[in-house]
N, C-alpha and C positions, 0 to 999 in steps of 0.2 A: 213583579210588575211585568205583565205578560199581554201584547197585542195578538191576538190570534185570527187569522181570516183566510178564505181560500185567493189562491194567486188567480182563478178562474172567473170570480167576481165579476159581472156585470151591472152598473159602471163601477168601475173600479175605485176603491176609495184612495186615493193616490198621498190625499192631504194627511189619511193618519198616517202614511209609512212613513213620510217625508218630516212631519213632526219626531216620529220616535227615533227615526236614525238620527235626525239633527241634535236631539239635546242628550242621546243616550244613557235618556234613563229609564228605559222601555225595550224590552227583548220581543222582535217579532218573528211570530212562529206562524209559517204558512203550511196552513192545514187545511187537505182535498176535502175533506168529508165536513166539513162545516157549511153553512149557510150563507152566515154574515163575517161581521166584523165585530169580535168583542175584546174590550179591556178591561183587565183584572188589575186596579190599582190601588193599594193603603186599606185593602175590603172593598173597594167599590166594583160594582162591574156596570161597565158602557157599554151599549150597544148600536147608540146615534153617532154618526161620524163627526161629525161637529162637535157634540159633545166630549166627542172622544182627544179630538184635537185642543179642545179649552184645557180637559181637565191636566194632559201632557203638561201642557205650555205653564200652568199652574204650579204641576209639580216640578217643573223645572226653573220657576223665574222668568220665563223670555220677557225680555221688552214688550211695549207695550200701549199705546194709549189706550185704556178699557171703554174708554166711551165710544170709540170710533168703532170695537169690533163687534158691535149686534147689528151696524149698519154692513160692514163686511161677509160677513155670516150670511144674513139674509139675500146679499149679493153673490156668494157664492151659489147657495143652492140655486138661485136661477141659472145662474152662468152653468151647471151641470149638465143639466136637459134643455138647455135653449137651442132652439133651430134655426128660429125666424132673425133674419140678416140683420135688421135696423133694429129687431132688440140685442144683438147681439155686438152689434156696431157703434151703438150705443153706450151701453156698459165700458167694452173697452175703449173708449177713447176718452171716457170718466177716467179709469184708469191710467190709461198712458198720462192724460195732463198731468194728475196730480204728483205720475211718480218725475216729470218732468223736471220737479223740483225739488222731490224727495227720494232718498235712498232706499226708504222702506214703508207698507202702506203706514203702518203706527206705532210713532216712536222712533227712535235713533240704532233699531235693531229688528233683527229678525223676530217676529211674534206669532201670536196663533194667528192673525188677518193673514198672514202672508201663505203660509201653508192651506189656511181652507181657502182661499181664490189661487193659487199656485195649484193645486189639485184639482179642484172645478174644471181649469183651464186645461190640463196636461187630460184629464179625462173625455172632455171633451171635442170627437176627431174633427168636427164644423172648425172649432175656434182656432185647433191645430193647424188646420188647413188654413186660415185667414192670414196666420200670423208669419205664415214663408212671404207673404207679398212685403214685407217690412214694413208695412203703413203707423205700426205702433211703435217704433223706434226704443221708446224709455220702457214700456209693457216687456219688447224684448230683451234688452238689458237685464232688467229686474229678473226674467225668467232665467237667462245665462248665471244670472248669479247663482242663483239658487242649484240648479242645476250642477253647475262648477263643482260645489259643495264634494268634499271628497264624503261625506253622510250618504247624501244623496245619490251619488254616483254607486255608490257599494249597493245602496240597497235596492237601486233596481236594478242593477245584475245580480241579485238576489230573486228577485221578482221573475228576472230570467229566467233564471236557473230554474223555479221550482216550478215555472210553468214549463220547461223542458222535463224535468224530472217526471210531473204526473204524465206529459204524453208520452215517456218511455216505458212506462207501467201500464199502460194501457194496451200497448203494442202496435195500437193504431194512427198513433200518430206523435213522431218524434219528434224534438226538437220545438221551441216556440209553442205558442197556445194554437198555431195553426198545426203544424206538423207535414206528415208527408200522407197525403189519402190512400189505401188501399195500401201500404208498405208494407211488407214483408221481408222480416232479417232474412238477411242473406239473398234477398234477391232484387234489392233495389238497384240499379245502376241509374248513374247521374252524369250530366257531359259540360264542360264547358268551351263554348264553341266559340273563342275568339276569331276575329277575319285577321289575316296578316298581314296588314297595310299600315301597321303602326305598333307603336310600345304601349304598353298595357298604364293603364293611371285609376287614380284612389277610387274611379267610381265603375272600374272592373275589378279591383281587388273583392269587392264584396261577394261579387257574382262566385269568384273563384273559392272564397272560405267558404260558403252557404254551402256551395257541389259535394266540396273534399269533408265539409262537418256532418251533411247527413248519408254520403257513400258510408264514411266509417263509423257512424254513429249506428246503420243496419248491417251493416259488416259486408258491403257492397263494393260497389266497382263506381270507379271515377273514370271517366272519357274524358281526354283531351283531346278536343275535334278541331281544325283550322277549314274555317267555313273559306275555303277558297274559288267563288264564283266568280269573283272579279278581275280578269288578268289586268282590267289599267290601273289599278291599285297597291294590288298584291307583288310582294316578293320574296323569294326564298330567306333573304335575311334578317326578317321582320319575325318566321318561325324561328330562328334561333335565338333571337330576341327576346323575344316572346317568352321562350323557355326558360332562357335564364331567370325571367323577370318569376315566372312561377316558383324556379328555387329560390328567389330571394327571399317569397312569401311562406317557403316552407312547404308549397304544394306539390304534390308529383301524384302523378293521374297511372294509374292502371294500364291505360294503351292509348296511345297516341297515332290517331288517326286525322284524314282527309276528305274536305266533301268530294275532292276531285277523285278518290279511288271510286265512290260510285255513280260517277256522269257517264256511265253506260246504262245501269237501271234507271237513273230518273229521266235518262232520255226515252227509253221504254215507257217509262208510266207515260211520259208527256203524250205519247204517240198513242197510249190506250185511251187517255181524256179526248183527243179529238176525235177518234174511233166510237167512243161513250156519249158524243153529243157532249162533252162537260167541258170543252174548253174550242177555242177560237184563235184564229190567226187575226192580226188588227193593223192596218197602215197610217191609223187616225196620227195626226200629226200631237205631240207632245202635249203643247199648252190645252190644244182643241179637247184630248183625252181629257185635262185633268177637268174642263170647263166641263164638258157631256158628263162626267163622273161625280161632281158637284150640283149637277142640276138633275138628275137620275134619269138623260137621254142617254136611251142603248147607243151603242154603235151602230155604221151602217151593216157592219161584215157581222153583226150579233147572229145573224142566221143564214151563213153563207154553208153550205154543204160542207159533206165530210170529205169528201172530193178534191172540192177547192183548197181549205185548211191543210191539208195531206202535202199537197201541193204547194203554198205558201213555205209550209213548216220545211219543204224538202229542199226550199231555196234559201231560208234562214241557214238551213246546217249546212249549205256549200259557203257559205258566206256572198253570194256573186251582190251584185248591185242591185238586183231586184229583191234581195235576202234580207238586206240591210235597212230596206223599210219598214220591215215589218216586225213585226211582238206577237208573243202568243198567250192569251187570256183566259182564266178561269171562269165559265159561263156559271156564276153563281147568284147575282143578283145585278140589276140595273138600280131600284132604287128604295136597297132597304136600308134603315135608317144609322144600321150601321156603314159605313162608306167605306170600311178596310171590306166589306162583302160583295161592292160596287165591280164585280170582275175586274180582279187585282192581276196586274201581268205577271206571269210567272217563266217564260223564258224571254234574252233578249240574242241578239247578235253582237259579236264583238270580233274581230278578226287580231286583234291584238295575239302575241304568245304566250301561252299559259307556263306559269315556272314550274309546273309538274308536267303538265300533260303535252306541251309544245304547242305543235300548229293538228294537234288532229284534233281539236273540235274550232266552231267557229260560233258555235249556239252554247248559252250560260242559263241554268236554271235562277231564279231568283234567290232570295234567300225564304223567301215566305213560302217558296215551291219544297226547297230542294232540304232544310232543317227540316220538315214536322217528316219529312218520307226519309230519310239518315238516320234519324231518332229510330223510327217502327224497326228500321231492319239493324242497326246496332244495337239492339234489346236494350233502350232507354225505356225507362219503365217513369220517371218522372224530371219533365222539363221546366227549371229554374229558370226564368226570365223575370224583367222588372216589369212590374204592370203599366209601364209605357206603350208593351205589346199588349194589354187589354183588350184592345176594342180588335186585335187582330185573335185573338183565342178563338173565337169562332171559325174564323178562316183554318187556322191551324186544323183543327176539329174537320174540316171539310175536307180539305187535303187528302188526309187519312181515309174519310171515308169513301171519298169520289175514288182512292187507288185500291181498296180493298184492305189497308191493311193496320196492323194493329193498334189499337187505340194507347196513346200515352197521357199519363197525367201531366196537368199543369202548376204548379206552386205559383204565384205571384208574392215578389216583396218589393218593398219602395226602391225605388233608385235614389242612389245617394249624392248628394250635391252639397259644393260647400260654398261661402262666398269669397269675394274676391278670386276665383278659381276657374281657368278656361278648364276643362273637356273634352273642348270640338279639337279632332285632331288637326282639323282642315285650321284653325285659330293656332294652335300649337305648332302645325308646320312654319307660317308665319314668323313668328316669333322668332324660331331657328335659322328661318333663310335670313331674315334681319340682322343677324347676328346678333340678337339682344340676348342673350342667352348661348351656354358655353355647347349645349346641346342638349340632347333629348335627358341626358343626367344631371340636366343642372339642379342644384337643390331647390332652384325656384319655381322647378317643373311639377307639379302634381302626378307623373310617371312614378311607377312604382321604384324604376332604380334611383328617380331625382328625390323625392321622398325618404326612398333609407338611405342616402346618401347623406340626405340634410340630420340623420340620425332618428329614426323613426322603427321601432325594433316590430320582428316579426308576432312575438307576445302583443304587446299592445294594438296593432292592427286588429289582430284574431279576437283580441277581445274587446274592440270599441266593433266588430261587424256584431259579434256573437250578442251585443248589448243591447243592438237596435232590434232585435225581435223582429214581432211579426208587423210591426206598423207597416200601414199603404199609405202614409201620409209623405207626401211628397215636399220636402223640405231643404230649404236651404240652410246648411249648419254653419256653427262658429268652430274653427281650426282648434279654438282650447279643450275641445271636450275630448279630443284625441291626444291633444299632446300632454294632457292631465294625466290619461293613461298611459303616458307612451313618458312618464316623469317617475309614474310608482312602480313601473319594471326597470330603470334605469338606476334610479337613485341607489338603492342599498348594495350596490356593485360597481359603479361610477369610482373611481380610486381620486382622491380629493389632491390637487396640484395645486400650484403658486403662476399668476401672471401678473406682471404690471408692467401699465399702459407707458410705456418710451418718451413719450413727449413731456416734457415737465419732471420727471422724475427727478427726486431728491435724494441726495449722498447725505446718509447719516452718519455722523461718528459716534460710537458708544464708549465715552471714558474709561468706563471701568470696563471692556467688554475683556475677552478673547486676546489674548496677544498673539494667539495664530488660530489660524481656523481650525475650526473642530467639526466634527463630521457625526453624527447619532443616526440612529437608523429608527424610524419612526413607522406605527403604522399607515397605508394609502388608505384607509376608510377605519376613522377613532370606532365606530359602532361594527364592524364588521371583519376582524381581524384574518378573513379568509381571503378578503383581496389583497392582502401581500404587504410589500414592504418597502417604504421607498429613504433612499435616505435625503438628510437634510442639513447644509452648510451655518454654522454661528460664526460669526465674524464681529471685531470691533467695528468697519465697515461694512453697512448697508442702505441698500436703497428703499425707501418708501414712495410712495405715488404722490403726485401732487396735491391731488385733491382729497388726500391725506391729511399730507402738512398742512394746509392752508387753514385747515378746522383747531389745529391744534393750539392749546391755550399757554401762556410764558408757565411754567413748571407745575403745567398739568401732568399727571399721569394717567398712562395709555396701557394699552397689551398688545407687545409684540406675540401674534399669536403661533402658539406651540413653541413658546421660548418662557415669556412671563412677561412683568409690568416694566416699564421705563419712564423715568421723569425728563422730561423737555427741559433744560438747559436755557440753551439758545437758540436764536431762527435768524436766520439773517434772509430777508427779505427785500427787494428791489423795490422801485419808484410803481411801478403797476401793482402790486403785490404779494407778485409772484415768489416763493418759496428757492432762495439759492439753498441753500443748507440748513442743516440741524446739529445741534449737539444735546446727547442725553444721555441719562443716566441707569443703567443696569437698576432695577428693582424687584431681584425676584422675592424676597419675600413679602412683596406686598398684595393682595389679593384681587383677584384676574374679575371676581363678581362684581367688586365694587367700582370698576371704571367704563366709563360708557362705551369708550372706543377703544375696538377692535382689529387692527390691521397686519393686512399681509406684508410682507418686505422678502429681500433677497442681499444674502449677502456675496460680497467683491468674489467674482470667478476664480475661480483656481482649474492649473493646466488640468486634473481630477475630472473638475466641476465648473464644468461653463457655465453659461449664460444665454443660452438660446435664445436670437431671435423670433420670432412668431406671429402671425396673421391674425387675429380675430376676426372671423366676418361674421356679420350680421345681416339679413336680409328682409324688404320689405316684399307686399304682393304685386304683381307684375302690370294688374289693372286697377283702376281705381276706381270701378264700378261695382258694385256688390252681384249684380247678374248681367251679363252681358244679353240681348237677344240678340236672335239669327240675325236681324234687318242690321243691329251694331256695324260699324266698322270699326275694327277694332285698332287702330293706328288711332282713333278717338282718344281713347279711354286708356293710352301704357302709363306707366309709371317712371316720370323724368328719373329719378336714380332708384335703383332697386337694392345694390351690393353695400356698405358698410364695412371696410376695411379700416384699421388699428392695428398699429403697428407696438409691439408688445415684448419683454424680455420675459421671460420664464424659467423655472428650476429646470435643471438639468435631467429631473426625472422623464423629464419627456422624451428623452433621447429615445426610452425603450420605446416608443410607443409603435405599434403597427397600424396601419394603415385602415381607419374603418373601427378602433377604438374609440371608446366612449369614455369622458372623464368629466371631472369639475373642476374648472378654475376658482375656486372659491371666493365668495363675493363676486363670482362675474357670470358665475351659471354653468351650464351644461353643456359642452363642448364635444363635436366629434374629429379626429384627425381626417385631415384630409390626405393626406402625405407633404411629399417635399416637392416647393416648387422655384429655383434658382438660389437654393441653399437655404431657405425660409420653409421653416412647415406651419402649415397651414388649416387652422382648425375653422369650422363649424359649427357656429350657435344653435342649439338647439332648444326649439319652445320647451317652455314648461308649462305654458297651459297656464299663465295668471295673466295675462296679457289679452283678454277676451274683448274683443270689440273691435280691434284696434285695424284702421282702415289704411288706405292710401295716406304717404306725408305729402303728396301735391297732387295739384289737379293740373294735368298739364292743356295748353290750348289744343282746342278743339285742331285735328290732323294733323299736330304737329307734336312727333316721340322722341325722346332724345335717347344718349346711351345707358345703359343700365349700371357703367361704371360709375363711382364715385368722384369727381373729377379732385385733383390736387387740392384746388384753394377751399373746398367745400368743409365743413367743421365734421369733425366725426359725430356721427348719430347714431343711436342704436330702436332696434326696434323694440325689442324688449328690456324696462327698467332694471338696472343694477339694484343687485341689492342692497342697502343700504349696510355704514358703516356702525350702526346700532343694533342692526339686526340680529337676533337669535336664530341659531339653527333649528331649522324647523325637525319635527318629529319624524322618524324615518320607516316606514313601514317595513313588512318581512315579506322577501322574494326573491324568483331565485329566476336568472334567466342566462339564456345562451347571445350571442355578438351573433352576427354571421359579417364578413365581408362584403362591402359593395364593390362590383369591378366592373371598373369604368372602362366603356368602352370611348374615349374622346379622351386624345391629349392636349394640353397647353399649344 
């Protein structure tokens, strides 16, 4: 049973990969030289996508209402090539109502409706584009689900992958179904040009894997450039910052350069443009500019001699007071319909001190001047930007050619954005002056160090960028589809520990147990016996967690786990109902499958084998708006508590831990050490990516933010659900990955 179709399809049939990875009973093979899209199943061959999706969902059973889905069907194919708004507008908000009330379009499951309109939809980039505005709220959900899907997930970075793979056989273009234009191994160079007025966050990490994935992908050269035109911004210790931030992602750049090494050539080129007639000296007052630049009035000085300009330009570079009025402007268009072509200023004055160059210049190229002429003469052969600079690519292109000199290519890819997520560093410095946040590393920071801080591995970044392709579709994402990935490079190397929660806890006695404690050496991960080895305390006394006991039934039996069964005894419980104690009964030869409940416990410390205290925190997002805009003020929209501290005793195994490890509390999740903070260590929840959707827990009043701590009387809440005391270990995938250290730069 074999789906065969090329990854280079246009439109692409999304619904049958998505069907065949879901029920896996369908192998698909992506093949260049084919046409369409066909299935080979029981002797049958399909060659209709639709078809192709029924006859799957067929052989596999899915759910299902049958009467609903010839109406589905015929709704998808429109929704594939629809353009026009209000058909479009229409359809989905049929959609959203109905899933308003329903989990799925037919039936109590996942069916063929859902994948042929899931695919229609993911195919088509109009309805793509509509659906970052959030106006279909349950349309989105329903897509997140799906999506979520670890099926799903694999198979289009499958779909990735083999659209990389034919443009690296091609030679023409690598990487993604876009690739790199004109690239030639061995002599691509690529630059990432951060400004150093800040720490690097999730929506420069991309920029930075894209550079380092196609430098070494043609077997080229990476630049690390620090676009430093700004001295009221910029500071030397925001480069070193910076840097680390790159090794945290695993990135290191070939040479590491400055735009300030060449503000002597682009002050030459500047002096050749008004020599060339192609650029201008301009006094026009700020707002007045942007208003003349908006309505496509020149300026007055738009034809002032070369003379004059010379002149102007000579009193900008001493900095004096008549210098400081003035800008100097690309004479490239008044009022063509692109407005980044509207004679865009390209030097300004600033008499501030530069942290490289000092006090000897006093004149700063832009950055739209001083990148596209950096690029030409650092033999960038192709410049990575997010098509936010679009409508400025032309300008770039002018640049170049108004100085004479070498033409570089451009790639565009979507900028990445997620929700409830500031960005703006000017919104992030805030935060920090407020002290709402521990600093630029807090885990609740979207900073590259606050992010692998909160446990977020270098693998899974590299591979939820690598995932996203070539889309220009400008989108706001949900936090799960990363931390889904950032769960299957953790999990099979996570060493599996014991915590329970302090408050409430119950002192078991086990009759028959132990008359002294015993000590076994057991593996840290049952499925992977290369993460090591921890040991583990049996004692007639132990404690279980409250919310344990309370479940437990008069001579029910349970599984103390990685011990065996115990029969409940007795519970002596209080006037509220709360759980004083237990007594029970050793039962190991009774069988660990046949009882519902599964709990962790810890037995009485020995001077050996303590009892560690320990932190759990847990954190929520820091606004409670899904996109902030520029006009926001953002003291609006924080989040009355953000942190989630739990106070917790733990095995003893944790002692080993270093700082910046990754482990499992089992039954409580995914934890990273934080280290020790007044004899207390302190670990970090880490998502797993099943928690999609999940928003602000208050709305605070309008201008009024409170602290982000947790205050005392407040009940502990978690952001992400526990797992339940029923639950089955889930299925563990195969991987293999490296830790790295986060070091913080902020103490307590």
């Amino acid at each position: 049973m074999a789906l065969t179709l090329s990854s280079k399809q246009a439109p692409f049939p999304f619904s049958t990969i998505g069907a065949a990875a879901y029920t896996g009973k369908v192998t698909v093979y992506f093949d260049e030289t084919v046409s369409g899209v066909t299935l080979d199943l029981a002797g049958n061959t399909y060659t209709d996508e639709h078809d192709i999706v029924q006859a799957i969902a067929k052989e596999a059973n899915l759910a299902g209402d049958n009467s609903r889905t010839p109406a589905y069907f015929t709704l998808a194919k429109t929704l594939k090539t629809a353009t026009a708004l209000p058909e479009i507008n229409t359809a989905l908000d049929l959609l959203d109502n109905y899933l308003a009330y329903h989990a799925f379009l037919a039936g109590y499951g996942i069916s063929a409706s859902d994948w042929a309109i899931w695919g229609a939809i993911k195919g088509n980039v109009k309805i793509v584009g509509l659906l970052k505005n959030n106006t279909f709220l349950h349309l989105a959900r329903w897509i997140v689900h799906l999506e979520s899907l670890n099926s799903t997930q694999a198979i289009l970075v499958e779909l990735v992958s083999a659209r990389a793979q034919k443009a690296r056989s091609n030679k023409t273009a690598a990487g993604f179904a876009l690739g790199l234009q004109d690239a030639k191994e061995g002599q691509v160079v690529t630059r990432f040009p951060p400004e150093p007025s800040g720490y690097l966050h999730i929506g420069h990490t991309k920029a930075a894997i894209l550079n380092q994935y196609f430098a070494r992908m043609y077997k080229g050269k990476l630049i690390i450039r620090f676009d430093d035109t700004n001295p009221s911004k910029e500071r030397t210790e925001f480069e070193e910052t910076i840097l680390e931030d790159l090794q945290l992602l695993d990135i290191r750049g070939d040479q590491v350069t400055h735009t300030s090494n060449y503000f002597d050539t682009i002050y030459n080129y500047a002096i050749q443009l008004i020599k060339d007639g192609k650029s201008y000296t301009d006094d026009t007052e700020k707002d007045q500019m942007r208003d003349e630049r908006g309505k496509g009035i020149p300026s007055k000085h738009r034809d002032d001699s070369v003379e004059d300009n010379l002149k102007h330009f000579a009193e900008m570079t001493s900095g004096s007071n008549e210098g400081l009025r003035w800008c100097l402007r690309a004479k490239i268009s008044v009022d063509n319909n692109n407005r980044a072509l509207r004679d865009p200023v390209i030097y300004r004055c600033n008499t501030l001190p530069h942290h490289h160059t000092g006090d000897k210049w006093k004149v700063y190229p832009t950055y739209d001047f001083a990148c596209p002429v950096v690029d030409s003469i650092e033999g960038v052969t192709h410049a990575l930007r997010t098509n936010e600079y679009r409508d400025r690519n032309p300008q770039y292109q002018w640049m170049l050619e108004a100085t004479g000199l070498r033409k570089v290519n451009i790639w565009d890819f979507s900028r990445l954005n997620f929700i409830y997520t500031l960005l703006s560093k000017r919104k992030l410095h805030w935060f920090v002056d407020q002290g709402l946040v521990g600093g630029w590393d807090d885990p609740r920071f979207p900073t590259v160090r606050g992010i692998r801080r909160r446990g977020m591995t270098v693998e899974a970044l590299t591979q939820f960028m690598l995932s996203q392709g070539p889309s220009q579709a400008v989108v706001s994402l949900e936090w799960d589809s990363i931390w889904t990935h950032n769960k299957k490079i953790i999990d099979p190397i996570a060493p599996r520990l014991w915590a329970l929660h302090k408050e409430g806890s119950v002192p078991v006695t086990l009759a028959n147990g132990p008359a002294s404690p015993e000590v076994k050496t057991l593996p840290k991960h049952k499925k992977n016996p290369d993460v090591g080895e921890k040991k583990t305390v049996y004692s007639s006394k132990i404690t279980i967690e409250q919310e344990d006991a309370v479940s437990f039934e008069d001579q029910e039996e349970i599984t103390l786990m990685d011990w065996g069964n115990a029969i409940v005894r007795q519970k002596q419980v209080d006037a509220s109902g709360k759980v004083l104690s237990l007594v029970m009964d050793l039962h190991l030869e009774g069988d660990f499958r046949k009882t519902k409940k599964k709990v962790t416990w810890l037995a009485e410390p020995t001077s050996a084998y303590p009892i560690p205290t320990v932190t759990l925190t847990d954190f929520d997002y820091l606004i409670t708006k899904k996109k902030l805009e520029e006009e926001d003020n953002v003291a609006d929209f924080v989040t009355p508590v953000t942190e989630f501290k739990e106070i917790a005793h733990a095995d003893a195994n944790v002692l080993e831990l270093k700082k910046g490890d990754i482990i499992q509390f089992e039954r409580k999740g995914y934890y990273i050490y934080d280290g020790e903070k007044d004899g207390v260590r302190e670990f970090f929840k880490i998502p797993d990516g099943r928690a999609a959707g999940i928003a602000s827990k208050a709305t605070p009043a309008p201008g009024n933010f409170a602290t982000t701590k947790s205050p005392e009387s407040a009940a502990p809440t978690t952001m992400y659900k526990l797992a339940s005391v029923y639950a089955d270990e889930a299925d563990i995938p195969e991987a293999d990955t490296k830790m790295y250290k986060v070091k913080s730069i902020y103490t307590a």
